[in-house]
C-alpha positions in Angstrom: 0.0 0.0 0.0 2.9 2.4 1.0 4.8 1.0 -2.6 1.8 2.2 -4.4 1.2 5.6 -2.8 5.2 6.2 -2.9 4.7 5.5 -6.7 2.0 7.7 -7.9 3.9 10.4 -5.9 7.0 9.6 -8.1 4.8 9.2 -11.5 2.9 12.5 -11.0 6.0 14.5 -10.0 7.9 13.0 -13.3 4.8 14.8 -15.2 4.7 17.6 -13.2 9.3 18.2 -14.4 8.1 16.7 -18.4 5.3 19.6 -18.5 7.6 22.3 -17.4 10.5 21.2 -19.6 8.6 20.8 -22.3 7.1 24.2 -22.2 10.5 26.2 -21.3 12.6 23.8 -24.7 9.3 24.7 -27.0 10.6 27.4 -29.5 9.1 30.2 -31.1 8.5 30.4 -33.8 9.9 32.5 -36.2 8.8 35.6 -37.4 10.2 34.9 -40.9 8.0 31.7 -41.0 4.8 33.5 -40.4 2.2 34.2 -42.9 -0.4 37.4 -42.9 -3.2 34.9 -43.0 -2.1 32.7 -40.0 -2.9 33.8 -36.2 0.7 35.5 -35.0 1.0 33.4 -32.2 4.3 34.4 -29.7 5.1 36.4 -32.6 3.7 40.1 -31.5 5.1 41.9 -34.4 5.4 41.9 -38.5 7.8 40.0 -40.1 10.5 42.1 -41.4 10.9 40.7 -44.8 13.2 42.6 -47.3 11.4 42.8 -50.9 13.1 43.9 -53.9 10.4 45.9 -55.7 7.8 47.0 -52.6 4.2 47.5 -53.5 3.1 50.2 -53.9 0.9 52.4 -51.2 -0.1 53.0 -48.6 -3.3 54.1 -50.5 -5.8 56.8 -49.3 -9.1 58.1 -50.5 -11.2 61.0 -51.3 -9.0 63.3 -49.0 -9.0 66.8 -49.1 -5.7 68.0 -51.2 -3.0 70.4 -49.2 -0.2 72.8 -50.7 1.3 72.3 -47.3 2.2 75.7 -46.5 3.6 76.9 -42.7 0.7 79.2 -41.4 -1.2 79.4 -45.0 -3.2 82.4 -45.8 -5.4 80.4 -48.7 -4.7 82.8 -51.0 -3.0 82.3 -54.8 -2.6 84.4 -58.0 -1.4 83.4 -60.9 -0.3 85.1 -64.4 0.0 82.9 -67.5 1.3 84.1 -71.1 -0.1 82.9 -74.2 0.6 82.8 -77.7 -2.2 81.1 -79.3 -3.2 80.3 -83.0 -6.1 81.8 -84.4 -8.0 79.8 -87.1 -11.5 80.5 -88.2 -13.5 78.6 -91.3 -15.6 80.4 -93.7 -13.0 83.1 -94.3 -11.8 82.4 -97.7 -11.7 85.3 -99.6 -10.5 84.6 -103.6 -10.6 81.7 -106.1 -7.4 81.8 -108.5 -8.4 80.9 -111.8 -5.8 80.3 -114.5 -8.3 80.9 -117.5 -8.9 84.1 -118.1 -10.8 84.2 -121.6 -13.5 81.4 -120.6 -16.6 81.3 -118.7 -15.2 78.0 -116.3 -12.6 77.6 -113.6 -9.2 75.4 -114.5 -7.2 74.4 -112.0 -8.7 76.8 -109.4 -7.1 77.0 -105.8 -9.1 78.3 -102.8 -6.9 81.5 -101.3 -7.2 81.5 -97.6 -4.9 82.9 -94.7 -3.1 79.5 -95.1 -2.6 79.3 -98.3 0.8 78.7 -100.3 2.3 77.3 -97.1 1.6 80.3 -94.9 -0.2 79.1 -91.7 -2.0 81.0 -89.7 -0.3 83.5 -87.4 0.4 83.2 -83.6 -1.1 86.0 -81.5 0.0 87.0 -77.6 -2.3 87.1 -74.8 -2.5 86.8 -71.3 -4.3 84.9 -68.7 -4.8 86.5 -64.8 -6.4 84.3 -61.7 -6.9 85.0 -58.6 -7.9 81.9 -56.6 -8.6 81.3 -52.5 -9.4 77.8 -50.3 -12.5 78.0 -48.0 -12.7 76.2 -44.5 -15.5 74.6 -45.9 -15.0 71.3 -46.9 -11.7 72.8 -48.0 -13.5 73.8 -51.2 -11.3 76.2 -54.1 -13.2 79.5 -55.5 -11.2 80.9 -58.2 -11.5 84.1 -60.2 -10.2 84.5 -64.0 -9.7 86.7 -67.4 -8.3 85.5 -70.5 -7.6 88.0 -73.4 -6.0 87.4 -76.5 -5.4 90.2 -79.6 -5.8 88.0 -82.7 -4.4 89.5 -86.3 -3.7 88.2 -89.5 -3.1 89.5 -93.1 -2.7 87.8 -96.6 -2.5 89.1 -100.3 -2.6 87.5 -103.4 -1.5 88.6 -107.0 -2.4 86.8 -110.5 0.1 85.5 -112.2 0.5 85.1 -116.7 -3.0 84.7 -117.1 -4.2 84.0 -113.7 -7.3 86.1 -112.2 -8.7 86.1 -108.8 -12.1 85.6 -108.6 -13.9 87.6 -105.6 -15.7 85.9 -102.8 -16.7 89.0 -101.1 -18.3 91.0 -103.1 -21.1 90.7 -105.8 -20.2 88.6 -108.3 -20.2 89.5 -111.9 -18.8 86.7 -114.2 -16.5 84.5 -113.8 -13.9 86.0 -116.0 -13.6 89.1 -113.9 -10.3 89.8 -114.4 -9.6 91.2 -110.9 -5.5 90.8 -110.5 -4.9 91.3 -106.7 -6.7 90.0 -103.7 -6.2 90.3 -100.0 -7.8 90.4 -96.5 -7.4 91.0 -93.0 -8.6 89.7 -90.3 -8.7 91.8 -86.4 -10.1 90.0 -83.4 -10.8 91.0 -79.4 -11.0 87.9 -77.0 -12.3 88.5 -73.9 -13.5 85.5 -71.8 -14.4 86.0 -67.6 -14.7 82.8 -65.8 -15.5 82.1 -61.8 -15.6 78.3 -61.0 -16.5 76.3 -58.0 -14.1 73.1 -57.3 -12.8 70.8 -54.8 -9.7 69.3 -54.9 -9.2 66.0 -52.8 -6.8 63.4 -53.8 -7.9 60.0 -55.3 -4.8 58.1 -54.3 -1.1 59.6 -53.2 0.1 61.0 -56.5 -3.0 61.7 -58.1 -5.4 64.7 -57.5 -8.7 65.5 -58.8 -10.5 69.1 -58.9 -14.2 69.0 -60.3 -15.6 72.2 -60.6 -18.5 74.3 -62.2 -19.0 77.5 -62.5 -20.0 80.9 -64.8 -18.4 82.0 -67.8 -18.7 85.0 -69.7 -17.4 85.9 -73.1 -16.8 88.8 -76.0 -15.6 88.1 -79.5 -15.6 90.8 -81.9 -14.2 90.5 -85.0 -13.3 92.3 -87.6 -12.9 91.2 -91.3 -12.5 93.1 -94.8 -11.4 91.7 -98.0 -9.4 93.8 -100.9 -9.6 93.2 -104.2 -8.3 95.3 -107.4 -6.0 96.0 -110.8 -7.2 94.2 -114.1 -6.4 93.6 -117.6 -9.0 94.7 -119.9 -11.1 97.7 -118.0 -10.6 100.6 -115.5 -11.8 98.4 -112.3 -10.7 100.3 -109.4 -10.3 98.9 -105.8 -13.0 97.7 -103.7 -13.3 96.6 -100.3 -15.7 94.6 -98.4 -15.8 95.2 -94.9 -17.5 93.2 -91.9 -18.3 93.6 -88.4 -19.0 89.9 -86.4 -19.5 90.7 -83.0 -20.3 88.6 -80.1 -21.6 88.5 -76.6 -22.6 85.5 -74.3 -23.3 84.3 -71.0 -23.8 81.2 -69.2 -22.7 78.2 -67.2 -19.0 76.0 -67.5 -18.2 73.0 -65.9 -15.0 70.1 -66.1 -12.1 68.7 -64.1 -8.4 69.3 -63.8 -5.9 66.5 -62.9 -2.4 66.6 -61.6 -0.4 63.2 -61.7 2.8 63.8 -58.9 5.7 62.7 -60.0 7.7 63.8 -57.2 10.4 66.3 -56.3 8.3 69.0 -57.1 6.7 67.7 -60.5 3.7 67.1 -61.4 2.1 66.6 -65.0 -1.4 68.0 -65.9 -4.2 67.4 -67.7 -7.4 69.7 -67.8 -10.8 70.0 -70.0 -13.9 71.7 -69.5 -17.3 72.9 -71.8 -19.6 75.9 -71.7 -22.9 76.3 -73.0 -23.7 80.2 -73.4 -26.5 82.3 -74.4 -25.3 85.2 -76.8 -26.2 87.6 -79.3 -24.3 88.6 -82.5 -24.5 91.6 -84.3 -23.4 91.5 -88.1 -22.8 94.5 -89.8 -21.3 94.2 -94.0 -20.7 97.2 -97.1 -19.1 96.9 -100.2 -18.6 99.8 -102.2 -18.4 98.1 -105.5 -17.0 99.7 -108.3 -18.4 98.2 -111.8 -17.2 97.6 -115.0 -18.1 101.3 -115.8 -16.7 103.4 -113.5 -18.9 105.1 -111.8 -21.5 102.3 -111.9 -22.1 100.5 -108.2 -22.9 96.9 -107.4 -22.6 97.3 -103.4 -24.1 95.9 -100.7 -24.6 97.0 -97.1 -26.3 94.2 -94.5 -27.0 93.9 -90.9 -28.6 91.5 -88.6 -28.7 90.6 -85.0 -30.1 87.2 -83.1 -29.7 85.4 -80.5 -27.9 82.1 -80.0 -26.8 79.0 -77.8 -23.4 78.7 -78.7 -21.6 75.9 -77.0 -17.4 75.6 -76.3 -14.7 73.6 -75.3 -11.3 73.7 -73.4 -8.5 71.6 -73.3 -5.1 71.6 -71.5 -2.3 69.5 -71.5 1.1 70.6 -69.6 3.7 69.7 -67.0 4.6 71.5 -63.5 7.1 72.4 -61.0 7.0 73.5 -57.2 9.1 75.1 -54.9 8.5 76.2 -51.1 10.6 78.8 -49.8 10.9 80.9 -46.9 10.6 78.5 -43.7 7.9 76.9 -46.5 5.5 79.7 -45.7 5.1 80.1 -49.5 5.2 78.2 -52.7 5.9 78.8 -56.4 4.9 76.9 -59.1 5.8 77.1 -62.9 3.6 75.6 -65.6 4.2 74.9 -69.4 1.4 73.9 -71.5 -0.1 73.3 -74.7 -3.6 74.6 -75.0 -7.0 73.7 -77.1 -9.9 75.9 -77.4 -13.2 75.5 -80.0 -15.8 78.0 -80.2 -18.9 76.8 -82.4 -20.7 78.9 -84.7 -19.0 81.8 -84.6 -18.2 83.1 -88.4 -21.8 84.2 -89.4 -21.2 86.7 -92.2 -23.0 86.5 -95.1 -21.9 85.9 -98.8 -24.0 87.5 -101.7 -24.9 84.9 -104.5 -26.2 86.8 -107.8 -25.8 89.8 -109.7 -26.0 91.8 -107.1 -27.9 94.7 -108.5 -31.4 95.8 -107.0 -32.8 96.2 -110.9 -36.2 94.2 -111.2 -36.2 90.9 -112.0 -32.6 90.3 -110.3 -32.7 87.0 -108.4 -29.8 87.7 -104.9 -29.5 84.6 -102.9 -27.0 84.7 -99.3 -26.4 82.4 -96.8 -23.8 82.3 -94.0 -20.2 81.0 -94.3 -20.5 77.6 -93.6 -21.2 79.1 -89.9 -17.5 79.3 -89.1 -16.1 77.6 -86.4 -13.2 79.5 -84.1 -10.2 78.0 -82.8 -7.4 78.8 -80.7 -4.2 76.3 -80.0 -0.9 77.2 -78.8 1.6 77.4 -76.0 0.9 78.6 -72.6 3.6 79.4 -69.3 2.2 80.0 -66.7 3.5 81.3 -62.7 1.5 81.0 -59.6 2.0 82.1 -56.6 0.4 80.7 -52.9 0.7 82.3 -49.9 
């Protein structure tokens, strides 16, 4: 009885030492070995692993984006210099004809302001913002005027037996031997813009600022046509001229994009569309001098109506930043390349016929194809936040 009890004592001690050994010689273990997807166990912290090409992040969402200025006023301006490329269509103003004796064109060409490998000109501008950040919801209100002085100039002169067949004025026959041709074309742009965005950043590098807004807008234009000289009668110059102004309001919305590259770059990439509600007022004359002298096949026209008249914007450029001053302000340096499309804007009117008022004279008009206006060109811009 004593043997027994001595023995259980000795068995259940031997446990008791096997237990506690067992527990103490158990290793960890280790941290390498671990996966994300099993429980850590002893392991209390992440496995350092070394990787050679570390994924990218970490990733954060729909945050409000900072210029991370020391004690920041809110407050930017910005100045931007253009020189832009003014194309409009409908503004042909001569047919070159190399048959002078027959009633039919031959090898007719279409002179325009990019004709015989002359493009159209470049014309300077400037661009002036004034922009602030709102406690709320870290919104942006920004403030803007774009103006651009747009002038171009072409002439033509006939050649052996070439003539130049007017498209400005009221047309006689088609052997009008007029000799010289040439226009000019002298344009105001005026556009003022306020927009409403917020700019929040959809990952790290990438920032997004939708905004709307109200835009306002003046185009007046001014286009005359010259034609003279010829080889069989005393045709003296004439000269059409032509007043296309314009005038809208309405409403402008779209989204600008910056893509951080780092060290202070970024790249950019911004578009936006307005609809407006304008008026133009067209005002033409020709003083026509006629085979005869003294005889007059002139015109003078004017109309005004009211139109939708939609356009678009498109920008495409690359940045840099600095901070200086204990980074209590910040510069930033913009090049670009620019795109913008007005619809509908060339709405003179060409005279088909005759021309005289005599009775029984048929005189037909329409619009120039209802001209479309373009600008494209180079833009630097310098912005300054405080």
């Amino acid at each position: 009885m004593n043997w027994n009890h001595s023995l259980s004592r000795v068995l259940g001690t031997a446990a008791l030492a096997f237990a506690a050994t067992s527990a103490v010689a158990m290793p960890k273990a280790p941290c390498s070995d671990q996966r994300d997807t099993m429980p850590r166990g002893p392991c209390d912290q992440k496995p350092d692993i070394c990787c050679e090409e570390p994924r990218p992040g970490p990733f954060g969402f729909a945050y409000p984006m900072d210029v991370d200025l020391n004690c920041p006023r809110d407050f930017y301006i910005n100045v931007t210099g253009l020189a832009l490329q003014a194309k409009q269509d409908g503004m042909a103003f001569a047919l070159r004809n190399s048959n002078s004796d027959n009633q039919q064109i031959l090898n007719g060409q279409v002179l325009n302001f990019s004709t015989d490998n002359h493009d159209w000109h470049y014309n300077p501008g400037m661009r002036v913002g004034l922009g602030f950040y709102v406690n709320h919801d870290a919104w942006n209100l920004e403030f803007e005027w774009t103006w651009v002085n747009i002038t171009d100039a072409k002439r033509f002169s006939g050649a052996n037996n070439d003539v130049l067949i007017p498209l400005w004025i009221a047309p006689q026959t088609i052997s009008t031997t007029w000799t010289t041709a040439g226009a000019v074309w002298n344009a105001h742009y005026n556009v003022l813009d306020a927009k409403l965005g917020k700019p929040y950043h959809v990952s790290r590098y990438l920032v997004f600022n939708p905004f709307f807004g109200l835009r306002a807008g003046w185009i007046d234009q001014h286009f005359s046509a010259h034609y003279g000289g010829t080889y069989n009668s005393a045709l003296s110059g004439t000269v059409h001229h032509g007043e296309n102004d314009f005038w809208g309001f309405g409403s402008r919305a779209g989204i600008k994009t910056d893509w951080i590259i780092g060290k202070g770059w970024n790249l950019f990439g911004n578009i936006a569309a307005s609809l407006l509600f304008g008026k133009f007022e067209i005002d033409q004359n020709v003083n026509q001098t006629g085979a005869t002298v003294g005889s007059s096949q002139g015109f003078e026209i004017e109309e005004e109506f009211y139109q939708n008249v939609p356009n678009m914007d498109i920008e495409l450029g690359i940045a840099w930043n600095k901070y200086f001053n204990k980074q209590k302000y910040r510069i930033q340096i913009a090049a670009a390349y620019e795109f913008h499309e007005w619809w509908n804007q060339m709405n003179m009117r060409r005279i088909y016929g005759n021309g005289t008022a005599s009775p029984g004279t048929i005189i037909q008009s329409d619009t120039v194809s209802r001209g479309n206006l373009t600008l494209n060109g180079f833009s630097l811009n310098v912005r300054f936040d405080i």
